[in-house]
C-alpha positions as CSV (number, residue, x, y, z in Angstrom):
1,X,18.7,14.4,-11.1
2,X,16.8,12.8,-8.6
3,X,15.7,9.3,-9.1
4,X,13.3,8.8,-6.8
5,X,12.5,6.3,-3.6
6,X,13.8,2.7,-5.0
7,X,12.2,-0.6,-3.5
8,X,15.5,-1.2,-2.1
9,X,15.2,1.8,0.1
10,X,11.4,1.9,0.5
11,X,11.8,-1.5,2.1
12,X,14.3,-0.8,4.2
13,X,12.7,2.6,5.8
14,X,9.8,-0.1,6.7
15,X,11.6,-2.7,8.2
16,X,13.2,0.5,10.4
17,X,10.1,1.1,12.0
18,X,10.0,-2.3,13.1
19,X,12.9,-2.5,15.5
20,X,12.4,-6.4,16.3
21,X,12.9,-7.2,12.1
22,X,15.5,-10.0,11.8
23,X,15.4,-8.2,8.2
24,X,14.6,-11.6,6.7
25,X,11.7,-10.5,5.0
26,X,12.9,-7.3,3.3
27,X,16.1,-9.3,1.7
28,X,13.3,-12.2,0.7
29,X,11.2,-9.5,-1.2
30,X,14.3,-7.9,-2.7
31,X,15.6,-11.4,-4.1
32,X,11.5,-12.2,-5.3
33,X,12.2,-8.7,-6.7
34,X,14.8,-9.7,-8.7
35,X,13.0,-12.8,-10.4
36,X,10.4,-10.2,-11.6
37,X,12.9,-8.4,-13.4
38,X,14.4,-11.3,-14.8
39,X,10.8,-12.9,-16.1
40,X,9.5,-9.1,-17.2
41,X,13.0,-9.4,-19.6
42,X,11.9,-12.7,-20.9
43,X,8.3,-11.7,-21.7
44,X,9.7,-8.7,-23.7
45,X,12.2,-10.6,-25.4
46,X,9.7,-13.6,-26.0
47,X,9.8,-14.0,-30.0
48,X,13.8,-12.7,-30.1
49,X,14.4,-15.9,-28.0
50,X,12.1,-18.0,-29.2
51,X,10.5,-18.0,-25.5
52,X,7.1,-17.8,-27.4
53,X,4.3,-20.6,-27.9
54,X,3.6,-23.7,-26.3
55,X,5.7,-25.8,-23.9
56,X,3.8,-29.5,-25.0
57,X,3.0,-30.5,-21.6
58,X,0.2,-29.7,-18.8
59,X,-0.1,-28.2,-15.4
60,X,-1.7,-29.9,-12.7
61,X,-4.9,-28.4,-13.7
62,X,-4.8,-29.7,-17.1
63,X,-4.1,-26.7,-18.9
64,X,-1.5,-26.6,-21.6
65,X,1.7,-25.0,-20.7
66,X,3.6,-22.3,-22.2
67,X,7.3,-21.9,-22.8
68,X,7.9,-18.9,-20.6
69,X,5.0,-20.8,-17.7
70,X,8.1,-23.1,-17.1
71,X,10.7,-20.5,-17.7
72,X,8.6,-18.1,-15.0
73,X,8.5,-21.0,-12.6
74,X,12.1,-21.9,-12.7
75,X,13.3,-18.5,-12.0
76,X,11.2,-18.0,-8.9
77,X,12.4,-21.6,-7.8
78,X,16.0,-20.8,-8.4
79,X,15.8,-16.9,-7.5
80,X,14.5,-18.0,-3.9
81,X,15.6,-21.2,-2.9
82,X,19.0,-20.4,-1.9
83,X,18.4,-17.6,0.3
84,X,17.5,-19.2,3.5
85,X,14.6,-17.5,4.4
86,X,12.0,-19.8,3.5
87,X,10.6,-23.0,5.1
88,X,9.0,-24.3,1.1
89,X,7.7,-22.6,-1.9
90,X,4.7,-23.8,-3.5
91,X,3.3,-23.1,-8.1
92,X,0.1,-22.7,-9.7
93,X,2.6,-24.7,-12.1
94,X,3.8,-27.8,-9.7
95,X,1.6,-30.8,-8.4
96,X,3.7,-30.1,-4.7
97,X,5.2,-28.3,-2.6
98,X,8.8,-27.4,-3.6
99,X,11.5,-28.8,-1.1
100,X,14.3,-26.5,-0.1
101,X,17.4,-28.0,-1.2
102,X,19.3,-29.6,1.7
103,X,22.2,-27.6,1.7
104,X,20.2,-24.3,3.0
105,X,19.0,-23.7,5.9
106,X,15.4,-23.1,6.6
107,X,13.9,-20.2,7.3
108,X,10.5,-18.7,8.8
109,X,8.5,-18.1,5.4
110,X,6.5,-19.8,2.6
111,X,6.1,-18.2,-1.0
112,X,3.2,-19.1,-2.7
113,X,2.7,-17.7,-6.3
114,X,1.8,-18.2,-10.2
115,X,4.7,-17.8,-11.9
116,X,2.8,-16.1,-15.3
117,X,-0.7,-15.1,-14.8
118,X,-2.5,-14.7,-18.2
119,X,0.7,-16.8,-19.9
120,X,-2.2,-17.3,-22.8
121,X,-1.8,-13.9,-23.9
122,X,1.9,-13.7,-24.4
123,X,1.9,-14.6,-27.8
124,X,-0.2,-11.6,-28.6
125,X,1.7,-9.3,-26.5
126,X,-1.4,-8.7,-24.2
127,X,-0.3,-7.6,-20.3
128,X,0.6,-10.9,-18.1
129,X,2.1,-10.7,-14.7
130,X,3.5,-13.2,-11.5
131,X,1.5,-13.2,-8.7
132,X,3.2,-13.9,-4.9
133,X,1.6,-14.5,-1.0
134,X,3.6,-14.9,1.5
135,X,3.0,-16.7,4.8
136,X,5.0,-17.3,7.8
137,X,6.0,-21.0,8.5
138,X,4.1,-22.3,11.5
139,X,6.9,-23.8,12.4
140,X,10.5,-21.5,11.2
141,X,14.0,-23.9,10.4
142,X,12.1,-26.9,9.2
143,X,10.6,-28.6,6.1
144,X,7.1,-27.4,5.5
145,X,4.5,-29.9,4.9
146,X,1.8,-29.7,2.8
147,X,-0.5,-28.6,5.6
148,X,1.5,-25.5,6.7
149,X,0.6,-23.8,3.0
150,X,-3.0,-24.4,3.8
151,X,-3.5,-21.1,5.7
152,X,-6.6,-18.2,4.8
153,X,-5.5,-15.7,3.3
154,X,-6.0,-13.2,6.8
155,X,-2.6,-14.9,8.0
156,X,-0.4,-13.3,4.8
157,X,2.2,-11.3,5.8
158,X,2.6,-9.9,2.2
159,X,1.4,-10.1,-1.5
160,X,1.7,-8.7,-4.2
161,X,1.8,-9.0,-8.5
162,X,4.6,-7.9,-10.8
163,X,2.7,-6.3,-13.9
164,X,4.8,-7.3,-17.6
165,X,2.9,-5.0,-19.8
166,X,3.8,-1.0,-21.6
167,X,6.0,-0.8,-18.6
168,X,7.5,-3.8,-15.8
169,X,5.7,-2.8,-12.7
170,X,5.8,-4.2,-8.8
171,X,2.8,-3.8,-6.4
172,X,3.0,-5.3,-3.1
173,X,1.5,-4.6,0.4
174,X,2.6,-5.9,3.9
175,X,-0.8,-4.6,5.5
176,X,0.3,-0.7,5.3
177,X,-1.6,0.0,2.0
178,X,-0.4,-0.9,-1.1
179,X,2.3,0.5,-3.0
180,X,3.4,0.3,-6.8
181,X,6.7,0.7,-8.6
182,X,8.0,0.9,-11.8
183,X,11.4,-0.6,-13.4
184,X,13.6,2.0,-14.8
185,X,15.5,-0.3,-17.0
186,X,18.2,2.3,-17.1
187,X,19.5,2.0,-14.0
188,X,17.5,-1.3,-13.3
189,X,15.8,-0.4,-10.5
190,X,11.9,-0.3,-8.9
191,X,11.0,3.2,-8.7
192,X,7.8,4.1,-6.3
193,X,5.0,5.5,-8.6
194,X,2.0,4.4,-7.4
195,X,1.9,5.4,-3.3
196,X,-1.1,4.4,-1.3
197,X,-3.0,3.3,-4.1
198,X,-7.1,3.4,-3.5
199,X,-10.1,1.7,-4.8
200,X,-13.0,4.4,-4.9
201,X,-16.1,2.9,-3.6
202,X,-18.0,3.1,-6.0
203,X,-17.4,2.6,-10.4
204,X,-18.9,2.7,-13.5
205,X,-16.6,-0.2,-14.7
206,X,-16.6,-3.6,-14.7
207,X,-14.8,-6.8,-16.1
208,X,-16.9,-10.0,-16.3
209,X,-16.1,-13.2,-19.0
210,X,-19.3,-12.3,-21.0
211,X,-19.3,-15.8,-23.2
212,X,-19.9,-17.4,-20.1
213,X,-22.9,-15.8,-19.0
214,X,-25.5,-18.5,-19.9
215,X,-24.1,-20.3,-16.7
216,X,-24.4,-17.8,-14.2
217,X,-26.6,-18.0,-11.2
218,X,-29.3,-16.0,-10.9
219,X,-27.2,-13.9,-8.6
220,X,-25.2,-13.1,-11.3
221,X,-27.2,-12.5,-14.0
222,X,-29.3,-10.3,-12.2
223,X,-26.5,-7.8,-11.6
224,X,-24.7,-7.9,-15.1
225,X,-28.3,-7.1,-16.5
226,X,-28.7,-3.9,-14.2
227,X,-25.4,-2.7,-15.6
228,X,-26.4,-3.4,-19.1
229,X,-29.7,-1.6,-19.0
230,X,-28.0,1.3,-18.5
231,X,-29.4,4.9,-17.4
232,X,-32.7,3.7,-18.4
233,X,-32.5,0.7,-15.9
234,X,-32.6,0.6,-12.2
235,X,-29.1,1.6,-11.6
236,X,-29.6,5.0,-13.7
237,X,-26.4,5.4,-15.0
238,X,-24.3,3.7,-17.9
239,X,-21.4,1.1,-16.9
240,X,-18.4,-0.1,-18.7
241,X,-17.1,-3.1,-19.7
242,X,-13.5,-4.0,-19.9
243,X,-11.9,-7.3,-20.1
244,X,-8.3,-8.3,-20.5
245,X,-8.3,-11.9,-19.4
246,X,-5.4,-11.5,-17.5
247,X,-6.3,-11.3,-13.6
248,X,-2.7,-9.5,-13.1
249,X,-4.4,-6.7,-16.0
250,X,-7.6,-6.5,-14.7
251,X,-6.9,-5.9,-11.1
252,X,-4.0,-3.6,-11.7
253,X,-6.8,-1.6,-13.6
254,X,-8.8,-1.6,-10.7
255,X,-6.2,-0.4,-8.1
256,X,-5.4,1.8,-10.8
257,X,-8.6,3.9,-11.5
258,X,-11.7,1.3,-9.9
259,X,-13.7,-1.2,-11.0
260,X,-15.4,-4.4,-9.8
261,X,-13.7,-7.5,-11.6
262,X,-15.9,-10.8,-11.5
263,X,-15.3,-14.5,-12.6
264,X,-17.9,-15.9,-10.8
265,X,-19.3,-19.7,-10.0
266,X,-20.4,-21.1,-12.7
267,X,-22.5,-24.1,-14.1
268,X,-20.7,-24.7,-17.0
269,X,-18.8,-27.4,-14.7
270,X,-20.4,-28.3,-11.4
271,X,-17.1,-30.0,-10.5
272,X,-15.5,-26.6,-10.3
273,X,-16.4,-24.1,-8.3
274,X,-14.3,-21.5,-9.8
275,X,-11.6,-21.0,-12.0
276,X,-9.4,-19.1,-9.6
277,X,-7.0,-20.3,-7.5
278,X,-7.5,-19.7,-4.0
279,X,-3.8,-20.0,-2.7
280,X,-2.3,-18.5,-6.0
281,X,-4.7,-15.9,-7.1
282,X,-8.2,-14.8,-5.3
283,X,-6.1,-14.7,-1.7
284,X,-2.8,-12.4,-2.7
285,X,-5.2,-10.0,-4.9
286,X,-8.0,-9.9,-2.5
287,X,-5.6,-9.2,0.1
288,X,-4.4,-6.0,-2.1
289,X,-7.4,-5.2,-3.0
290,X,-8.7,-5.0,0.6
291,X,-5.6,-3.1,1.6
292,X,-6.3,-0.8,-1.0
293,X,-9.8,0.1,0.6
294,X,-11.9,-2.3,-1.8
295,X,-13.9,-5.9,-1.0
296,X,-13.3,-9.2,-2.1
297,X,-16.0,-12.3,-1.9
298,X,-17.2,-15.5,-3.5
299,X,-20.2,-14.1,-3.9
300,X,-21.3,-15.8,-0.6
301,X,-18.2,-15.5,1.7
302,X,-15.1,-13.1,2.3
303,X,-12.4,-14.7,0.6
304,X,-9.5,-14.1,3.2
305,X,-11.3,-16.1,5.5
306,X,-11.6,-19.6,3.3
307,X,-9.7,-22.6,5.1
308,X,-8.2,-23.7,2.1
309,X,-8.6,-27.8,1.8
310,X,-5.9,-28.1,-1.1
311,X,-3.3,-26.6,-2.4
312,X,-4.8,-26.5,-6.0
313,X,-8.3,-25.3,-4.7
314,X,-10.5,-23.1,-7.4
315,X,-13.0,-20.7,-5.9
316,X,-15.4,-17.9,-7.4
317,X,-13.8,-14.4,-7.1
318,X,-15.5,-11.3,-6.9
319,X,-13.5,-8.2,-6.4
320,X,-12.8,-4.1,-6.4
321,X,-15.2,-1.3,-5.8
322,X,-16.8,-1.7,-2.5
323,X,-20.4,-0.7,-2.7
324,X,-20.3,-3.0,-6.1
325,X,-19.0,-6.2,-4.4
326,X,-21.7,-5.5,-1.2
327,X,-24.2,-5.4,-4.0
328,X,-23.2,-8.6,-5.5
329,X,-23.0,-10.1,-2.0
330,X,-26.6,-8.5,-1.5
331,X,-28.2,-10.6,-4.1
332,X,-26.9,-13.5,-3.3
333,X,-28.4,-13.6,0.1
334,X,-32.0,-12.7,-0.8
């Protein structure tokens, strides 16, 4: 029986067409690889190990931490920062950059993720995932400062989401497409599933945060309405809403089968100008979901090409089916 292209090999065959590869990056996405196995067998064994519930304490942004947020983080720290191939990491999770231990060398990369996207929903066994970017030290063999993690999202070299729901899935792109791949947990292996995956320009889906929409711009509102009116409205057809509150869910949905996913600004708090993080969330995702043939915007800007200003910044984050998101975009600049 055949059991298919692994990651291990589908990696590899990439990093052969690229003659000049140290092959530093494909052993740093098999050892991420591994973390996402280990973290998909803690979700699923959450209430067997009492891994469930929350943690007492607080992220950086103020919200309240969950048990596996901390377990999630640790493995990625401790999964990664042996290897040698990366200059710093940096959490959704931690105030700072993490230092490489001094022992190990440093290498030419900077892994940037959220160790357990949607970590809320655990406890109710609703889809959660980790999400990763990867950027390329500006300097390789050295410390990285703060600064060299504030890079747009264009200058990724990779990212990607490991999906922890009916199934333990990996999607990732390195600017060829984007590829997903599913763990066979019985010989404990990613198993490519999902080739080339594509966003089809246009949908008749969309996933929004509805209890927020009394603070929507006018933008916004304007667009949400359209789809609510229906066939007998100006867009002439009915929409769907679906919404997981997970980003991991909601955008696998959307590389999946389409869709325009949306948590938009809001003026609920003027202080924030979006929920989403840029470095840990809106750049990795739009990335995929611009490889995968769909847009990505603030509603005013392409995302991939914010200058980031801190390593904790929030941002509105509009994504999926292209025609939708140049709609969106449309409104907003009348």
């Amino acid at each position: 029986m055949h059991i298919g292209t692994t990651l291990t090999q589908f990696i590899t065959e990439e990093t052969r067409r690229h003659p000049e590869a140290s092959g530093d990056f494909a052993a740093l996405l098999n050892d991420l690889a591994v973390s996402c196995k280990f973290i998909g067998a803690q979700v699923y064994r959450g209430a067997l190990v009492g891994a469930l519930g929350s943690a007492g304490t607080d992220n950086v942004q103020g919200e309240v931490q969950k048990k596996l947020d901390i377990i999630s983080n640790d493995a990625i720290l401790h999964a990664m920062d042996w290897t040698g191939h990366l200059a710093g990491m940096a959490s959704e999770e931690m105030d700072d950059p993490y230092a490489i231990p001094n022992s190990i060398p440093r290498g030419k990369y900077l892994l940037l993720f959220d160790p357990l996207d949607g970590s809320s929903n655990t406890d109710v066994g609703i889809s959660v995932g980790t999400i990763f970017s990867i950027l390329r030290a500006p300097v390789a063999g050295q410390n990285a400062s703060l600064k060299d993690f504030l890079q747009p999202g264009v200058e990724q070299v990779a990212a990607g989401y490991a999906l922890y729901g009916s199934s333990n899935m990996l999607v990732y792109s390195t600017g060829q497409g984007v590829n997903g791949f599913t763990l066979d947990p019985s010989i404990g292996e990613y198993i490519l599933t999902h080739q080339q995956m594509r966003i089809p320009e246009d949908t008749q889906e969309y996933a929004i945060n509805m209890s927020n929409q009394r603070h929507w711009q006018k933008p916004v509102q304007r667009y949400i309405e359209e789809l609510n009116q229906g066939s007998e409205g100006p867009r002439q057809k009915n929409f769907n809403m679906r919404w997981v509150g997970s980003m991991v869910a909601d955008v696998h949905r959307i590389l999946c089968r389409g869709g325009i996913f949306l948590y938009p600004f809001d003026q609920k708090d003027p202080k924030k100008p979006g929920k989403l993080r840029l470095l840990y969330e809106a750049n990795p995702m739009s990335y995929l979901v611009e490889q995968a043939g769909g847009a990505a915007s603030t509603g005013t800007a392409r995302i991939l090409e914010i200058q980031p200003d801190s390593l904790h910044q929030r941002v509105p984050v509009i994504l999926g089916a292209k025609n939708e998101v140049e709609r969106v975009l449309s409104y907003h600049l009348n």
